[in-house]
FIMAR-125367 format. One record per residue (C-alpha): z negated, y, x negated. Coordinates in steps of 0.02 Angstrom, whole numbers, plus 32768, in hexadecimal, padded with zeros to 4 digits. Each point is the difference from the previous one (the first is absolute). Layout:
residues N
ZYX
...
This chain:
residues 459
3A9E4D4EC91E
7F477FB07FFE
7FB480B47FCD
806480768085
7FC37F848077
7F4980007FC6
800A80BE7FF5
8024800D80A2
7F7F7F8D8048
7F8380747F9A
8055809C804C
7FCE7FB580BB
7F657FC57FDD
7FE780A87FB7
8041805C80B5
7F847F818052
7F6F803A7F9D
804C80BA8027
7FF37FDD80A9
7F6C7FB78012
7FA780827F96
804B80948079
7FC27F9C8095
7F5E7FFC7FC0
7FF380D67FCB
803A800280C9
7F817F8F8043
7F7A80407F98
802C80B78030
7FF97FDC80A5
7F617FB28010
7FB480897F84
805E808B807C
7FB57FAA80A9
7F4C7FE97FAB
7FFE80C27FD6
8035802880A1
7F757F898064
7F8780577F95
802980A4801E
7FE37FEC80B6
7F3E7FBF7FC2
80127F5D8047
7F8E7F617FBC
80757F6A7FFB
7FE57F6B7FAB
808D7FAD7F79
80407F8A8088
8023809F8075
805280687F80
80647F807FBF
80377FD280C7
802080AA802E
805280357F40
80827F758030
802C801B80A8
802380BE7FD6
80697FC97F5B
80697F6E8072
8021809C8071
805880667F56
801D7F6D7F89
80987FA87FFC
7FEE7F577FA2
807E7FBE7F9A
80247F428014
7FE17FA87F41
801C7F637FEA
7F9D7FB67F6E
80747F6F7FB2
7FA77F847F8F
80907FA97FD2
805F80297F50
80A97FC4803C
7FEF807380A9
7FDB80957F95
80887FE57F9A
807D7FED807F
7FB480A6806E
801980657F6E
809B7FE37FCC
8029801C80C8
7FA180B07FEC
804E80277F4E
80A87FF77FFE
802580517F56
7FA87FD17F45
7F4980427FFD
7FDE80677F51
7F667FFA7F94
7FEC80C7803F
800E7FB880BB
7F517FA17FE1
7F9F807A7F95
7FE480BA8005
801880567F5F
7F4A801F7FF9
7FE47F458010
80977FCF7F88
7F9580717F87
7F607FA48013
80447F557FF4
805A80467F57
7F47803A7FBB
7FAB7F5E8047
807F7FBA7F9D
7FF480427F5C
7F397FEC8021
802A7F438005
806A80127F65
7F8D806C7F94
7F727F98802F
80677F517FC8
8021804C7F53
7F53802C7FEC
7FD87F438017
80907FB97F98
802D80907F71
7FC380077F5F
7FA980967FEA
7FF180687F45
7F567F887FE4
804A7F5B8036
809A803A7F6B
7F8580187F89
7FA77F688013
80837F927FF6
8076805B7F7E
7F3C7FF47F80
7FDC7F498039
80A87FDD7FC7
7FF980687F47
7F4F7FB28003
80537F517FE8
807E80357FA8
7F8D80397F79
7F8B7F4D800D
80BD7F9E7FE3
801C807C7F77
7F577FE77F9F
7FD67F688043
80967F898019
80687FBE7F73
80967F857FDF
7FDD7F418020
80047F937F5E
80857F9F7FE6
7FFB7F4C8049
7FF47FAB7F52
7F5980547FD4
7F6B7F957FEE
7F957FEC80BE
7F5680517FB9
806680957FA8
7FB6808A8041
8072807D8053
800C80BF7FEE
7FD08076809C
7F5B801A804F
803B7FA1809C
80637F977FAD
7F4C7FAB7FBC
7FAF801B809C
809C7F76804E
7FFA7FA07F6F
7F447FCE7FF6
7FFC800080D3
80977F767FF3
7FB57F9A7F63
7F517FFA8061
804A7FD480AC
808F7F8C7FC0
7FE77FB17F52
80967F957FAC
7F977F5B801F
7FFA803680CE
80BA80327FFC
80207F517FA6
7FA17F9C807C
8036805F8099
80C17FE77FCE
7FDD7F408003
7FC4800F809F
805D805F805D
80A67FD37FD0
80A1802E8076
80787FA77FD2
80B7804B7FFF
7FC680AC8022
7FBC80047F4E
80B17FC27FA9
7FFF80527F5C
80AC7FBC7FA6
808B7FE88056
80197F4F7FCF
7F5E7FDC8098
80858054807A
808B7FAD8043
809D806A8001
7FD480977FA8
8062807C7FA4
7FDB80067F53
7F8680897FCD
7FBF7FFA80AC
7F3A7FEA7FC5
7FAE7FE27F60
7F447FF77FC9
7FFA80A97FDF
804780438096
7FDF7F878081
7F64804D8060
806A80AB7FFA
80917FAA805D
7FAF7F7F8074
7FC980548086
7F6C7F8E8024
7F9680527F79
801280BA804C
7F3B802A8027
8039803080AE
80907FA5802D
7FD07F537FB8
7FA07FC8807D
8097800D806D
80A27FC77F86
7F897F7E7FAD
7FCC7FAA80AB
80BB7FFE8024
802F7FB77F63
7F667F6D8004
80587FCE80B4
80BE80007FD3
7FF17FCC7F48
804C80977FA7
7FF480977F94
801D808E8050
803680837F65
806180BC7FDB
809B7FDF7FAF
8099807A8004
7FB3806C808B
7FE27F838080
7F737F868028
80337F43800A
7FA87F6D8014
801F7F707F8A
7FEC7F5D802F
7F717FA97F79
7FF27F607FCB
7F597FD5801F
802C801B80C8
7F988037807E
7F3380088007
7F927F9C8070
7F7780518063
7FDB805A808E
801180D78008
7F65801F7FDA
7FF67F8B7F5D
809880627FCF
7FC080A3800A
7F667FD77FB0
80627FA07F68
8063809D7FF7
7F7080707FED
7FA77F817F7D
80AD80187F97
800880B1800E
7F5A80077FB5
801C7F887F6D
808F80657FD6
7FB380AA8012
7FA680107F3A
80537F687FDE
80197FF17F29
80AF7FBA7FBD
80077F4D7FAC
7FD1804B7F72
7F74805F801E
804980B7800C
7FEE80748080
809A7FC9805B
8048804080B2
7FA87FFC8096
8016801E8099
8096808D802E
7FBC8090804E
801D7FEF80D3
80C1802B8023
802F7FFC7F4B
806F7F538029
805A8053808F
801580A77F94
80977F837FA1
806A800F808B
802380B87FC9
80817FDB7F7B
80828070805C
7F86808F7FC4
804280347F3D
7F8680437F94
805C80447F5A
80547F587FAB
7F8B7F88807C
7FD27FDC80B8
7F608028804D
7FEB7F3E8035
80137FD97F37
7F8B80997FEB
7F7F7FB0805C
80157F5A7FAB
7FF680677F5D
7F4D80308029
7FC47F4F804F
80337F907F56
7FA280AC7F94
7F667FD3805C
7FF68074808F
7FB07F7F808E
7F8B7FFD8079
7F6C80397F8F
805B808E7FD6
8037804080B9
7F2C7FF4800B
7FF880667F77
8068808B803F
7FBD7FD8809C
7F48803E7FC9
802880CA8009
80597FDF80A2
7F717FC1803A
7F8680927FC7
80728080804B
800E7FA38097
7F378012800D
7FF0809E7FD8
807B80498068
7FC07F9F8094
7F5A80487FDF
803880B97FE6
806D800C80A0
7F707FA7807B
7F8780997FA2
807A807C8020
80287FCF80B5
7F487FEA803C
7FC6809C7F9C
80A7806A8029
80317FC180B2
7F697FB5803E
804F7F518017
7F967F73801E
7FDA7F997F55
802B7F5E8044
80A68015805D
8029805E7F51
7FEA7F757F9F
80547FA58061
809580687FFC
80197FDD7F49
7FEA7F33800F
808D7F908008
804A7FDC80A0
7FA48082804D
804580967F8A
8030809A803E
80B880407FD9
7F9280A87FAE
7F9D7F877F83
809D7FA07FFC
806980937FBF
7F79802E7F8D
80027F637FA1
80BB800F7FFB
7FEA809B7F8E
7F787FB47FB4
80647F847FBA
809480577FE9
7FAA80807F8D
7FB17F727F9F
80B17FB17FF0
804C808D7FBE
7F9280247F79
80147F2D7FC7
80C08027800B
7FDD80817F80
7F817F7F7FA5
808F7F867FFE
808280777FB9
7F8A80527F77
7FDC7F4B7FC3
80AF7FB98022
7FA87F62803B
801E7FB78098
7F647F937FFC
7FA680A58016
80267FFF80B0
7F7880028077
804F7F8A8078
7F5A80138081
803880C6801A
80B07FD28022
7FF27F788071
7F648090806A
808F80857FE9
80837F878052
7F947FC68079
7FA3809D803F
80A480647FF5
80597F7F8068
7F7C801F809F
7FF280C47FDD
80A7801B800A
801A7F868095
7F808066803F
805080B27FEC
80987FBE8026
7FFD7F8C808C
7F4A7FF38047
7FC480C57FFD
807180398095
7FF67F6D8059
7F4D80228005
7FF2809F800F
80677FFC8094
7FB57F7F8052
7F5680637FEC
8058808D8054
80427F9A8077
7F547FAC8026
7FA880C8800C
80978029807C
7FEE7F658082
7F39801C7FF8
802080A98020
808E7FD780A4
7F7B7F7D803E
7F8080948005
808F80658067
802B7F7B8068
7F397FD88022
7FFA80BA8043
80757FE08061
7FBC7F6F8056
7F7380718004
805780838067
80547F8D8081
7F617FB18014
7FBD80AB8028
809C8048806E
7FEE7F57806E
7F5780248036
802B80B18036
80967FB9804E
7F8E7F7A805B
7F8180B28025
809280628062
803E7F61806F
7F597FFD8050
């Protein structure tokens, strides 16, 4: 067994540094007894005499022992299993007064992880009020989307909801969206009846549906599925729970990667505030993941499927300019809360500002912040479940505070679950080898030290 045999190769090494530490008490007690005695008699010698004489009367009483210093691992090894015939216990290698102290340094090492990585009461309330602080902007300040068939310059209800509207009609008018979809045009990708498919089920795509389903139009995973379908000539679409890509029958794209992915961002944009042929409001963009979402039709909700659910919401005008909406108080109470728990750690802990803020920054985020914005969100997403139940409207949903709550939660509890002990014992470890290279650099320390002497009584 690979640990009986390291214990015991500790156990000798621990005899050697026995050994070496008695020879040195005898040495230096000898020299101390001979230099006491060569006083006493008043004579004036200099260090070389006393150190001449001090050996020759200790190589008269002092028997040396013969050590053998081995530097090889393998050799030490096989000398102690030669010396230790029987298993070597944890109680072989450490007093109970040392087992004792290693069990404090321990819990030292513990304590002092949980300080770094626990929420404390503060870091609670800070996220738990961040997150009833955007719940209460989505209550007061988020509403419904209109449906798709209202007029484009309708105004809509909701603080925010105006604050989206105007930003998108300013950045992105009808006449841009109409000249941008002429010229970035992606052929296949953008199939919106079946009959431009070529071996499609019926029902698979429709105008109304057909940015929902074709995965090309997600905001984040467009870029990606719509590339793909430019190259191979297809439609890659949601239907029945699985994603397939049909064959179109425009075929594939010419151009180069980088033309693609350019084309592909031109469409995206065309699409984003884009009005319907007849000058309504019509359906953007889906919200990112709401395409993939479809694939959960396995998951009932009362006479329906949470796929069909999500549909449901897309074709009642829930798209992209909504998720921005919703995304609005997510966004405040991402701010704040980043700016209350830097405060509190530099004012509470004395942490340095910078390396604080950087704690909370993606990629960079530490699993405390991390954990906070996990209840952050999951506070705020409670009280919209309630929202959503009170009104009995779906489209009340703020889909920004689900898809934090999903994502955040995810990491935390990866983090708790999975992450936590593997660092925390690896921190332990790390305090626990620094501490053994400290032991074994005494060590050297004291050979170094009983070789001289040893070299002092062969003269």
């Amino acid at each position: 067994m690979a640990s009986d045999k390291e214990a015991k190769a500790v156990k000798l090494l621990q005899d050697r540094s026995l050994n070496l530490e008695n020879r040195h008490q005898t040495i230096g007690a000898k020299l101390e007894s001979a230099r006491l005695a060569l006083e006493g008699f008043g004579a004036d010698f200099t260090a070389a005499h006393r150190e001449k004489i001090s050996a020759i009367e200790m190589s008269e009483t002092v028997v040396q022992p013969n050590i053998r210093i081995q530097t090889s691992i393998s050799e030490i090894f096989a000398e102690a299993e030669t010396v230790y015939a029987g298993p070597v216990e944890l109680t072989d290698l450490l007093t109970d007064e040392q087992l004792c102290a290693v069990g404090e340094r321990i819990s030292r090492q513990i304590e002092a992880f949980n300080r770094q990585y626990d929420l404390d009461a503060l870091d609670y309330a800070i996220a738990c009020s961040c997150g009833l602080f955007a719940a209460m902007l989505d209550l007061l300040c988020v509403k419904a989307p209109l449906k798709p068939t209202t007029a484009f310059e309708t105004p809509v209800d909701g603080i925010f909801n105006r604050w989206v509207q105007n930003a998108f009609n300013a950045a992105i008018s009808p006449e841009l969206s109409a000249e941008l979809a002429k010229i970035y045009k992606i052929g296949s990708a953008d199939a919106s009846v079946i009959s431009q498919l070529v071996g499609a089920a019926p029902k698979t795509i429709n105008p109304t549906n057909h940015r929902l389903r074709s995965l090309a139009h997600d905001p984040v995973l467009g870029i990606i599925f719509g590339v793909l379908d430019m190259i191979r000539g297809t439609c890659t679409v949601v239907v029945d729970g699985e994603i397939k890509s049909i064959p179109g029958k425009s075929g594939p794209m010419e151009g180069n990667i980088f033309q693609m992915v350019g084309r592909m961002l031109g469409h995206l944009l065309s699409d984003v505030n884009a009005p319907s042929a007849n000058g309504n409001r019509g359906m953007g963009l889906p919200a990112p993941f709401m395409g993939l979402l479809r694939m959960l039709e396995g998951i009932q909700v009362g006479d329906s499927n949470f796929g069909r659910q999500i549909e449901w919401m897309y074709v009642k005008g829930y798209d992209f300019r909504q998720f921005v909406v919703t995304s609005v108080p997510m966004a405040i109470m991402e701010a704040l809360m980043r700016a209350l728990y830097v405060g509190k750690q530099v004012a509470k802990n004395d942490a340095m500002f910078g390396q604080t803020l950087l704690d909370t920054m993606p990629g960079k985020m530490s699993p405390r912040f991390r954990t906070m914005l996990a209840l952050g969100y999951g506070t705020s997403s409670a009280v919209n479940a309630g929202k959503v139940y009170v009104t009995q409207n779906l489209l009340n949903a703020n889909y920004a505070s689900w898809m934090g709550l999903a994502w955040n939660g995810f990491h935390a509890l990866k983090w708790s679950l999975i992450d936590r002990p593997q660092k925390l014992w690896d921190s332990v470890s790390e305090a626990e080898i620094a501490e053994i290279q400290l032991i074994i650099d005494d060590l050297d320390a004291l050979e170094s030290r009983a070789s001289k002497l040893t070299q002092v009584q062969t003269k």
